[in-house]
N, C-alpha and C positions, 0 to 999 in steps of 0.2 A: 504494500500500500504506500502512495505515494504522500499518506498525511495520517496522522493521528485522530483517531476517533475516540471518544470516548463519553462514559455514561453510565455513572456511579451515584446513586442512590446509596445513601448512609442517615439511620435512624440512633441518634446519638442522646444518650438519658448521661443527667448528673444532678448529684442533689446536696441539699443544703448538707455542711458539716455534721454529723451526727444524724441525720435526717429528720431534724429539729422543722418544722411547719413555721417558720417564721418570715418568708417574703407575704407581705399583708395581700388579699384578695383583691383589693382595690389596686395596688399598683401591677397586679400581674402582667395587663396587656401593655403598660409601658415598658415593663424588662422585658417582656417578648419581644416587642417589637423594637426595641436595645438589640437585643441579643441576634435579630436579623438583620440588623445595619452591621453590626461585627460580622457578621456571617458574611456580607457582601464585599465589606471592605478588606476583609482575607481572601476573596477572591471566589467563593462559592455562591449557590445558590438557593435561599433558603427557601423551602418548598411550605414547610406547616412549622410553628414553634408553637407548643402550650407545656402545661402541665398547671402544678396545683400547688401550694404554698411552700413545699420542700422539697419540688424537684420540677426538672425543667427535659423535653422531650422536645429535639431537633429533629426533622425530617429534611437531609439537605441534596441538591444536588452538586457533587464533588468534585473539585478540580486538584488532580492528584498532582499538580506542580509542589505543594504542601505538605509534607506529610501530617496523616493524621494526628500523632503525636501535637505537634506542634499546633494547628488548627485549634486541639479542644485548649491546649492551655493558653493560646493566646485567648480563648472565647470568653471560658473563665474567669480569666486575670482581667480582661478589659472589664466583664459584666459585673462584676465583682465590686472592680473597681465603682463603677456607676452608680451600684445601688446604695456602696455609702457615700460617694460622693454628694448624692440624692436626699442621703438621710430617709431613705424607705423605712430603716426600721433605726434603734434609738440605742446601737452598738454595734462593734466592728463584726459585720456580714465575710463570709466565708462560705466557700462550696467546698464538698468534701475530695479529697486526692483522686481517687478512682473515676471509671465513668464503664459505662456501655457502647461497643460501639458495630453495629449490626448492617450491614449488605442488605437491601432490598431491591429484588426485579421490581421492571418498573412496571408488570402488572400488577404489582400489589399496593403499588404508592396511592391511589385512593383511596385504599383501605387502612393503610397507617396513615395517610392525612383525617381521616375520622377519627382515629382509634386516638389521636393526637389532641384533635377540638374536641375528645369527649373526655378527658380529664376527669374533670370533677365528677361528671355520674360514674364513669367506672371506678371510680375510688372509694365510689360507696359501700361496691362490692369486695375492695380485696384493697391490703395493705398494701404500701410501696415495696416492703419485704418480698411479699407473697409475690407480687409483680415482677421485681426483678426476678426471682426465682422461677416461673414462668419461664421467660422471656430466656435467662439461659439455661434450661430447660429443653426448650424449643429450638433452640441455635446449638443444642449437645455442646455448651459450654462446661468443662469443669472448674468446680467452686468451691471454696471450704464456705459454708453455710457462718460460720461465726463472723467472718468480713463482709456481710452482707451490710452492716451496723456500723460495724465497729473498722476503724483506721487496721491495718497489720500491726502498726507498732503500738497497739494500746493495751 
């Protein structure tokens, strides 16, 4: 091929330090919509951002000039920065080290862009724990169950 193609769906989950519920419900859609200018200004393309007061679910299209790596922690570190810059909540905000980061065809991206804007009612049903669990579960991730919470070094 005389040009590079490519077309990389990445459904990217990280949550607040401890998976503490502290980004307030009222500023949600402004860190979202934060955290898909970051998405853009690193060069990708955000397709769906939501979640629910202590964690945050990117559905992105990927421009693998970047390595992943890098992407989530500049995303992070800038969002981060923001929401106390913002003063969102009334002490130094923090996301937790770890993240999720999941391959989707793109016959499926309709279906994580829902699974994305419905946040809050499926949270009704099932913990963020139980979620991620799930979620690598379903991708035959292996996991020690105790880092689900909890940092490695704690």
């Amino acid at each position: 091929m005389a040009n590079t193609y490519t077309k990389i769906y990445l459904h990217i989950i990280f949550a607040v330090k401890n998976r503490n519920a502290l980004l307030p419900a009222i500023y949600l859609p402004k860190i979202h919509a934060y955290i898909g200018g970051i998405i853009r200004k690193l060069g990708h393309v955000p397709v769906s951002i939501g979640g629910t007061e202590n964690h945050v679910h990117c559905l992105i299209l990927y421009n693998p000039n970047q390595p992943i790596p890098d992407m989530v922690r500049d995303l992070k570190s800038a969002s981060s920065a923001h929401i106390n810059q913002e003063r969102y909540i009334p002490f130094r905000f923090e996301w937790q080290r770890g993240y999720g980061c999941f391959s989707i065809s793109h016959s499926h991206v309709d279906s994580v862009t829902n699974y994305i804007r419905n946040q809050f009612e499926h949270h009704k049903n099932i913990s963020l724990e139980d979620e991620i669990q799930k979620i690598l579960t379903k991708y035959n991730v292996e996991y020690d169950p105790k880092y689900i919470i909890k940092e490695p070094d704690e």
